[in-house]
Every structure is written in structure tokens, then in C-alpha cells.
C-alpha positions, 0 to 999 in steps of 0.5 A: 466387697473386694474383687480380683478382676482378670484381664481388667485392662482388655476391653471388656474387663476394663469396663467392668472395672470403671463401672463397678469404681463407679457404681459401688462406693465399697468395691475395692477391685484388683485388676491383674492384667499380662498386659499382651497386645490386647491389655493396654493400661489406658483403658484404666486411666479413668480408674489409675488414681482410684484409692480403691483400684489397684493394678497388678502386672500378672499372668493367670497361668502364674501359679505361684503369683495368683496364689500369693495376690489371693491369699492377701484376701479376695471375696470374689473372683470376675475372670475375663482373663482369655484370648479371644480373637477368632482369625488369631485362633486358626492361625495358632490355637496354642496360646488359647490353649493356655491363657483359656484353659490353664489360666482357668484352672489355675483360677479355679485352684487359687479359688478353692485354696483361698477360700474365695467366695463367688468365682463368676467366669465370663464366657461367650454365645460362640461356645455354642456353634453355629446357629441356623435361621431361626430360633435361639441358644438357651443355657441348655444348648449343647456346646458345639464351638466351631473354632479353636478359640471357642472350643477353649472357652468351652473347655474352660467352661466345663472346668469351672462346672466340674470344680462346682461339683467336685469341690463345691465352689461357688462359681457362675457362668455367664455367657454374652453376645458380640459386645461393642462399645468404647476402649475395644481393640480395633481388631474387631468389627465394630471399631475396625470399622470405625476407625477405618472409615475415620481414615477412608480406607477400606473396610473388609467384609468377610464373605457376602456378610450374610453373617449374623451376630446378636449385639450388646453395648458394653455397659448393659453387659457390665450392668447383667455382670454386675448383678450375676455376681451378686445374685445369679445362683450358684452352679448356674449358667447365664446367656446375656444378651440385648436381642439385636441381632445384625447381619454383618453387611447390614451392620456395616451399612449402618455404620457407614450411613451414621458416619456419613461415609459412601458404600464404596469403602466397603470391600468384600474379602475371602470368607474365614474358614469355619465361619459360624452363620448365626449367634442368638441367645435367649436371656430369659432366664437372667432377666426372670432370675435378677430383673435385669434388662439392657438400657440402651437401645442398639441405635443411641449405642452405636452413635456413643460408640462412633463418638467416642472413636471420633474424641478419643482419635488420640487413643485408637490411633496409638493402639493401632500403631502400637505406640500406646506401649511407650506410655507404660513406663510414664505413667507406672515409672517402669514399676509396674507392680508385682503379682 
């Protein structure tokens, strides 16, 4: 099977990315990634002399690029493609608009006049708004996205729906929970912080951090993607979740106290406008449909995850800085390939 995975270089697709080079021996994955602030080609270097991986520096809004590099022949589309960060989102929506929206689209167009096969959308639990304390969203749920990012990928969504019915595409939707796991940029809790409690600095808390997120390691997400593409149904939506949901405050304790770090680095700052209370999803349906079910529990994945931080201090400490950039042109010899 040969993929065009978008946005394979970001934290969540690079990981898709290793996994399927490492899962399937007759995979062949194009990565095409625009390389902004969150891309970062060291997230693939365990895949860089892959035969069957190949690296292509290009934008999803690129019509004339995504058009050509799928027209040399894909089976199916994996689009991670999108911006994602919240607090970025409220201070300008705009690039959200049109990596999540018009980088869809296009996607979606390449798909139908090429003829791809299987176009599986990678969305997000927070399409869905706010959820009170007690039950959880199903697939069912009516879209209710509180932030402009999450009202991009609910748009983005129901593009990939409308291009299912109008033209028939054979395109699947997968819906997650808050992910955490090794390569993710630092801007997000998780590896914020760890990182910051690496170095003793402060770690910001938003609000009383009575927030409640449902989290997943990274790989079981990859595993619930990996078998949506191959067998979820077409024209379906799909939540993925792991059901180990945290109060942000009880999530950052557990951190501290695994990493034999004081309380004291915890310092509460002015709440984010908008903030969604709670995020829970049922996967009933995925797990009834494919079978599949996560295989770490929320414990040993987040020990993997603050070991992983601690060996690779090298890598998120270059991120942080924005040093990893200058290592672009040694290891592509500034010839990043062409979309």
C-alpha cells in the first residue's frame, strides 16, 4: 500500500509515520510535510534512510504540488496536516482557517481527481465543545467547537462528510483525545511540563486546573489509526479514545511526583478565554467495529514519555530554542525535495 501521510513530520504524524515503516514491511509512506514551527525533520530521522520512506517539503493549500505528487500514484491519503494549538488560535485564527480548512479541501479534490482510494481525516475530541461532569461525547454528538481552532477542524470535518456524499469518496474520520507521547512539541502540557521541570522552572497552570482532559499515549492512538484505515467503514466517524481522564492539576502532580520534582514549581496563571471544562469520549463503536483496544496503561506511558525527555534532552532542548532548524540543511544538503 502506498500512503501520502500530511503533516507526517509534526508530532502525531511522524509517529504514524515510524509506525507504519515498522509495522507493515509493504507500506511505502510519503511524508509531505511545510515544515512550520511545529514540523521538525528530526522526528523522522529513525525513518530518514528508510527505501520505503520518502520526504517531501510541501504545503496542503499547494493545488498545483498536491496534485502532481498524487497523480505519481497513492492508495490512500493519512491528513494530519493542521494547526493545532489553542492559545495560537485566539490570538489569530487566520492560518487556521487555511492550513484546517483550505488545506483540506484541496486534499480532498487531489483525492477525487486521482482517484485515491481511502482518504482517512485525522480530527480531534475538541470539535465537540465542552463537556459537563458526567457522561461522554459519542460520534453522534452535535459539533459545538468553543475555539477557533476547533471550529476549523469542525469545518474541515464536515468538508470531508459533504465530499462522502457529493462525490462519493471513500474518506473516514477519526476523532482522539488529548495525546502525549515522545517527539511532541513542547508548547503542549505534557512535555511543557517535563521539560520544564527537567530545568526547575515553573510550570503554569491555567486557572485552579479543574480542567479535564481524557488522555492517550501516542502509539495506541497510531495502532486505532492504523486499523480505521484499513478497515473502519467508509463515510463513518470514529472517537479513539484510552478513557483515562485527568484533571489538569492532578496531571501535573503526577508528573512532578514521578519526576521527583516539589509542588512548589507549580505556578497557577490567568485561565484561557473560552477554556473547555471537560473532553471524554466513548470508542465503543471502534472497539466493537475493528477490535481494537490501547495497550499501555496511562501509568507506564507517561514513565515512557518523561524517559524519553530525559535521553533525548539534546532534541527538546534544540526545539525549544529553535536551533533543531539549522540541522535542515545538513542533513538534506539544503535540497529538500520538491512537492
Amino acid at each position: 500500500m502506498k500512503l501520502l501521510v500530511t503533516g507526517g513530520a509534526g508530532f502525531i504524524g511522524s509517529n504514524f509515520v515510524r509506525y507504519q515503516i515498522a509495522h507493515d514491511p509493504s507500506v511505502e509512506v510519503t511524508t509531505l510535510d511545510a515544515l512550520t514551527y511545529a514540523g521538525n525533520l528530526a522526528n523522522l530521522e529513525p525513518v530518514r534512510s528508510a527505501a520505503r520512506h520518502r520526504f517531501v517539503h510541501g504545503d496542503v493549500t499547494d493545488r498545483e504540488a498536491v496534485f502532481r505528487l498524487l497523480e505519481r500514484g497513492v492508495d490512500a491519503i493519512v491528513h494530519f496536516a493542521a494547526e493545532s494549538h489553542v492559545d495560537r488560535s485566539i490570538e489569530d485564527s487566520a492560518v487556521f482557517l487555511r492550513t484546517n480548512v483550505l488545506g483540506t479541501q484541496v486534499m480532498l479534490e487531489g483525492a477525487r481527481r486521482c482517484g485515491v482510494k481511502r482518504f482517512l481525516h485525522i480530527s480531534t475530541d475538541e470539535v465537540y465543545g465542552s463537556l459537563g461532569p458526567e457522561g461522554r461525547f459519542t460520534e453522534e454528538s452535535p459539533l459545538r467547537p468553543s475555539s477557533p481552532y476547533a471550529a476549523s477542524k469542525a469545518a474541515a470535518d464536515l468538508l470531508v462528510l459533504s465530499y462522502v456524499t457529493t462525490y462519493g469518496i471513500d474518506a473516514v474520520i477519526t476523532r482522539c483525545s488529548n495525546n502525549f507521547g515522545p517527539y511532541q512539541f513542547p508548547e503542549k502540557v505534557v512535555p511543557l511540563f517535563i521539560t520544564s521541570a527537567f530545568a526547575d522552572e515553573p510550570l503554569p497552570l491555567y486557572g485552579d486546573g479543574s480542567n479535564v482532559r481524557d488522555w492517550i499515549y501516542v502509539e495506541d492512538h497510531c495502532a486505532a489509526l492504523d486499523v480505521v484505515l484499513r478497515r473502519g467503514r467508509g463515510g463513518e466517524v470514529y472517537n479513539v479514545s484510552a478513557n483515562n481522564e485527568r484533571a489538569n492539576r492532578d496531571l501535573t502532580r503526577e508528573i512532578l511526583r514521578r519526576m521527583g520534582k516539589a509542588e512548589t514549581l507549580i505556578r497557577p496563571v490567568a485561565d484561557r478565554p473560552g477554556h473547555d471544562f471537560r473532553y471524554a469520549l466513548d470508542a465503543a463503536k471502534l472497539r466493537r467495529e475493528t477490535g481494537w483496544a490501547p495497550a499501555h496503561s496511562f501509568e507506564e506511558s507517561l514513565d515512557a514519555t518523561i524517559e524519553w525527555y530525559r535521553s533525548h534532552e539534546a532534541w527538546w532542548r534544540a526545539v525549544k530554542s529553535g536551533e533543531y532548524r539549522r540541522f535542515y540543511d545538513l542533513w538534506y544538503g539544503n535540497r529538500l525535495a520538491p512537492g
